[in-house]
C-alpha positions as CSV (number, residue, x, y, z in Angstrom):
1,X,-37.8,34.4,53.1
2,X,-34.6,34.6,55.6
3,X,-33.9,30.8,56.8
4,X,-34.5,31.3,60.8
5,X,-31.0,32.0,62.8
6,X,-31.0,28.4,64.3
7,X,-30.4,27.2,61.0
8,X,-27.9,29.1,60.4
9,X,-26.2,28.4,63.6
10,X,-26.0,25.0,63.2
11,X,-24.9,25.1,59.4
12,X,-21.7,27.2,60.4
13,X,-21.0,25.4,63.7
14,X,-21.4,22.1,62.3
15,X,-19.1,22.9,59.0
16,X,-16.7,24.2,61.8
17,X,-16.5,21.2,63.9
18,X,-16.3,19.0,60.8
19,X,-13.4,21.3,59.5
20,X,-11.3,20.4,63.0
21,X,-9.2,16.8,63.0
22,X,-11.0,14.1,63.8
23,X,-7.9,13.6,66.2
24,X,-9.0,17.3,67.9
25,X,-9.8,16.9,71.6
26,X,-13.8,17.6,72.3
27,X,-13.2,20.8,73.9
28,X,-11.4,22.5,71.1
29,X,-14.5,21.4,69.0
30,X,-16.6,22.9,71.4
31,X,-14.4,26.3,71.6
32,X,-14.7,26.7,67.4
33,X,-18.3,26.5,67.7
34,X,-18.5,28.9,70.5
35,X,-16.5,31.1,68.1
36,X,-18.5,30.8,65.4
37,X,-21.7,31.0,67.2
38,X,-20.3,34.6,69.0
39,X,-19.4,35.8,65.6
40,X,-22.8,35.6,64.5
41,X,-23.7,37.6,67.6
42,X,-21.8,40.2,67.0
43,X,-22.6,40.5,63.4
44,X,-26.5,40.1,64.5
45,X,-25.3,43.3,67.4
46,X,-24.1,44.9,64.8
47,X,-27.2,44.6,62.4
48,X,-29.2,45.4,65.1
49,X,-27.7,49.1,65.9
50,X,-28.2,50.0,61.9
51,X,-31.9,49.0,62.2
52,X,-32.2,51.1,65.0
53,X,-30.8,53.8,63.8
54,X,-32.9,53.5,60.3
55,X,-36.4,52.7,62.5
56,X,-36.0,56.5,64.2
57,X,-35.4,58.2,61.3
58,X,-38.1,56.6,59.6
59,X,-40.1,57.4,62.7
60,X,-39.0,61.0,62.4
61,X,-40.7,61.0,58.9
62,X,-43.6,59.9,59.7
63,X,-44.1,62.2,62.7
64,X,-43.2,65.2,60.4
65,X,-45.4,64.1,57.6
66,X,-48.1,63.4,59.8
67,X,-48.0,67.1,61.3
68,X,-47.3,68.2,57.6
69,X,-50.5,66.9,56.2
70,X,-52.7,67.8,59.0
71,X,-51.3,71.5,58.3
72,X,-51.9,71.6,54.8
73,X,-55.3,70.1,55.4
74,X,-55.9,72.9,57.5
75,X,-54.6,75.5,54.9
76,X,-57.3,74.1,52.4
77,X,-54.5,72.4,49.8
78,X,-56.2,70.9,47.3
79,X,-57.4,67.0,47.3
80,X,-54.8,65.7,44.7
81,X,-51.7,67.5,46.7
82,X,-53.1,65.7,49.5
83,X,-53.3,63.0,47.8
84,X,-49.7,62.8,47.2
85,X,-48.8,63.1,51.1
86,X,-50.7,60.4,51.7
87,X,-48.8,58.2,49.9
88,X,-45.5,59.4,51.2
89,X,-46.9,59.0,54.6
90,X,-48.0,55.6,53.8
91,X,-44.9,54.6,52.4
92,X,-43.1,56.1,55.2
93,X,-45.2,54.5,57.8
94,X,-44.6,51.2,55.9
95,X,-41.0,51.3,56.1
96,X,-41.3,51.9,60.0
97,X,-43.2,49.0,60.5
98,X,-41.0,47.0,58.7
99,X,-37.8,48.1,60.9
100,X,-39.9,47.5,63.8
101,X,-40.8,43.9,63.1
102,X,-36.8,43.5,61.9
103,X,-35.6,44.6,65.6
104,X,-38.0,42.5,67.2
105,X,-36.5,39.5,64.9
106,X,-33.0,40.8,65.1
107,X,-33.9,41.0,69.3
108,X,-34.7,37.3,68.9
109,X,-32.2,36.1,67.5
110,X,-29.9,37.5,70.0
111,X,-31.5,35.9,73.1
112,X,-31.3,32.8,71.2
113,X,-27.7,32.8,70.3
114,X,-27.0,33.8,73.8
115,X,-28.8,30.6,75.1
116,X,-26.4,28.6,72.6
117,X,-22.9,30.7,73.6
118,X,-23.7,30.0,77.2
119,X,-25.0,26.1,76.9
120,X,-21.2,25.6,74.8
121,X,-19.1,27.5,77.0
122,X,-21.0,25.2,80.2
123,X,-20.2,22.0,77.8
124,X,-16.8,23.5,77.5
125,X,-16.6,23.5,81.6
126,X,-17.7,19.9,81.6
127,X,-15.1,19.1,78.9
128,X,-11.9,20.8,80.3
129,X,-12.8,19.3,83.7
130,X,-13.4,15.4,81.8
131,X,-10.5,16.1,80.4
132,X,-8.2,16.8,84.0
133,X,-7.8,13.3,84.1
134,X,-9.5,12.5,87.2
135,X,-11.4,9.1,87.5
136,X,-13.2,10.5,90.5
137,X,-13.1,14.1,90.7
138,X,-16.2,14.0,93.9
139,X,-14.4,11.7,96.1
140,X,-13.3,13.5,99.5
141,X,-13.5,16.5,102.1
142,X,-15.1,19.5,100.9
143,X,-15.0,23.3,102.6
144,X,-19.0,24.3,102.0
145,X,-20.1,28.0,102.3
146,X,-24.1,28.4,102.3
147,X,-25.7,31.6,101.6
148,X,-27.7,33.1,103.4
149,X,-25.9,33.7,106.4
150,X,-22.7,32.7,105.1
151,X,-22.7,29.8,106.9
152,X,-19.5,27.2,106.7
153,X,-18.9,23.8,107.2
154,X,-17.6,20.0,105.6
155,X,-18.6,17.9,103.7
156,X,-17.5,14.0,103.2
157,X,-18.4,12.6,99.9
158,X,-18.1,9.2,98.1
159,X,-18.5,8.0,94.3
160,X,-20.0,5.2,92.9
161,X,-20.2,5.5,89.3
162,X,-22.6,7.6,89.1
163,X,-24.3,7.8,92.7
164,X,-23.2,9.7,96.0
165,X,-23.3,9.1,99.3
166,X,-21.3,11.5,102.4
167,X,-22.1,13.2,105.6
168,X,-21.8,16.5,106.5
169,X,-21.0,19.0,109.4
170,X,-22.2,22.5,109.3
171,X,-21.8,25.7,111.6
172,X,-24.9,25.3,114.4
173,X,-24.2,21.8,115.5
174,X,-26.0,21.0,111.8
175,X,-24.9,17.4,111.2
176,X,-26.3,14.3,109.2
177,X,-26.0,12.6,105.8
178,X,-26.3,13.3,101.7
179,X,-27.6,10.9,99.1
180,X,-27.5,11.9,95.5
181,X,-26.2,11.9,91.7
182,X,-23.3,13.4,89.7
183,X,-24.4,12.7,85.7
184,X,-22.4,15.1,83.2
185,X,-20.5,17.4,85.9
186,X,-23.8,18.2,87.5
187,X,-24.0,17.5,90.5
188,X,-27.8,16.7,93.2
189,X,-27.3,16.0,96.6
190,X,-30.5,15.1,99.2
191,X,-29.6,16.3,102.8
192,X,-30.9,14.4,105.4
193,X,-30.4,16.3,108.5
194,X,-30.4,14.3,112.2
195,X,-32.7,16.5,113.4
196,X,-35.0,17.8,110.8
197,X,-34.3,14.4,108.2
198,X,-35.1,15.4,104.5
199,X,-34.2,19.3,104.8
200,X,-32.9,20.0,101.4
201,X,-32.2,19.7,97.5
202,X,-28.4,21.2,96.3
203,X,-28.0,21.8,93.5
204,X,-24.5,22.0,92.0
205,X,-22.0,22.2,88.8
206,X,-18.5,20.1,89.3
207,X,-15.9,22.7,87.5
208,X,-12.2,23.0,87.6
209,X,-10.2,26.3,88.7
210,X,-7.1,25.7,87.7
211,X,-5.9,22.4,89.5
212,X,-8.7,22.5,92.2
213,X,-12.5,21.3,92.2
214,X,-15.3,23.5,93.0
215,X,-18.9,22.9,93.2
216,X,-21.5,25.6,93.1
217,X,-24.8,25.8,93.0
218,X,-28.2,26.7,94.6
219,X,-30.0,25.0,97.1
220,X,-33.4,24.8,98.0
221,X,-35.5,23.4,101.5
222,X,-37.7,20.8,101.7
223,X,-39.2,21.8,105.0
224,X,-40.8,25.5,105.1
225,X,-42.1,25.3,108.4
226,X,-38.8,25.3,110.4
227,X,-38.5,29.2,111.0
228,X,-34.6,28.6,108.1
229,X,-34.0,30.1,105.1
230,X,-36.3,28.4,102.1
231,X,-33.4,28.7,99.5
232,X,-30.3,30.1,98.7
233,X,-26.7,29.7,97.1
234,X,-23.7,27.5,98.0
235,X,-20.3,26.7,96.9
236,X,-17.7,24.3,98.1
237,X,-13.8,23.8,97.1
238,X,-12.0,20.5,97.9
239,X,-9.7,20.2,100.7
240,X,-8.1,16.9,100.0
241,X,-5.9,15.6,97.1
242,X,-8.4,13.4,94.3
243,X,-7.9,9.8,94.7
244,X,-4.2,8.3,93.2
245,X,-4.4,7.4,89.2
């Protein structure tokens, strides 16, 4: 029996990682396994075409045995020649099944590694940026851009370890203050709007393009009964210089 693909994953990645100096900064451990894990993608891409291809002409045999028995039934060949084609067309009907089930496996597999490619490359995001050097990468004035309705505006933010607290002025005359939590570059902020008060939940990942931060994220309301938008998208790029070293 094949060992499932998750073991295999974490077999190669982990004899990959334990390959790299101990004295190898986290993210280039993180960029070997994302290697290895996209190698076995492709090879899995690659397996996955072949079966394909074998599955329809299989298929192709069983559609011209099956119309090549019923004629032959039909000309009055005898029961042992029928007999025969039977067989063929069982064995033939076997060996599609099997293909089948082995793209459905192979189809798997695929989704799965893609689940693990994209939850290393985001703990590669969250590396490179703990790796920039900034104590406090929030701290500051932020540009925000909501979608829908493109809407623009700043925000004021403060860390505390681990906690966040800021204000926030938006296009409209939309003004009042965020509460929230930054844990492992992600970022949930509470807006508390001086009109509406709890309005919304953002949702956000803290990243670095090149030398500047940038949050984005999604963003959903709290309050579905004030004639706004009930969710959307949002991004937001630092104005100010991080805090001194």
């Amino acid at each position: 029996m094949k060992r499932p693909i998750l073991l295999w994953v974490f077999i190669l990645v982990v004899g990959g990682v334990m390959a790299v100096s101990a004295a190898t900064p986290a993210t280039q451990a993180l960029k070997h396994s994302l290697k290895v894990q996209q190698a076995l993608q492709d090879r899995e891409k690659a397996r996955l075409g072949q079966v394909q291809a074998d599955f329809l002409e299989a298929l192709t045999r069983v559609e011209r045995g099956s119309a090549d028995f019923l004629h032959a039934q039909q000309q009055g060949e005898s029961l042992e020649s029928l007999q025969y084609r039977d067989e063929d067309l069982r064995l033939a009907e076997s060996e599609t099944l099997m293909l089948l089930l082995e793209m459905q496996r192979l189809r798997l597999s695929i989704l799965t590694s893609q689940t693990l490619i994209a939850e290393t490359q985001a703990e590669i995001d969250r590396s490179s940026y703990d790796g920039a050097g900034a104590d406090d990468p929030l701290t500051g004035t932020w540009r925000i851009v909501m979608d829908p309705g493109n809407m623009e505006g700043t925000l004021n933010l403060v860390l505390d370890g681990t906690l966040v607290q800021g204000t926030y002025a938006l296009d409209g005359g939309w003004t009042g203050s965020l509460r929230g939590t930054l844990v492992a570059g992600r970022l949930r902020l509470e807006r508390i709007d001086s009109e509406l008060g709890f309005a919304a939940i953002f949702y956000g990942a803290l990243r670095m393009r090149g030398q500047t931060p940038r949050i984005d994220g999604k963003w959903e309301a709290t309050q579905l009964a004030t004639g706004l938008p009930s969710a959307g998208g949002w991004m937001a790029e630092r104005l100010d210089e991080p805090p001194a070293q």
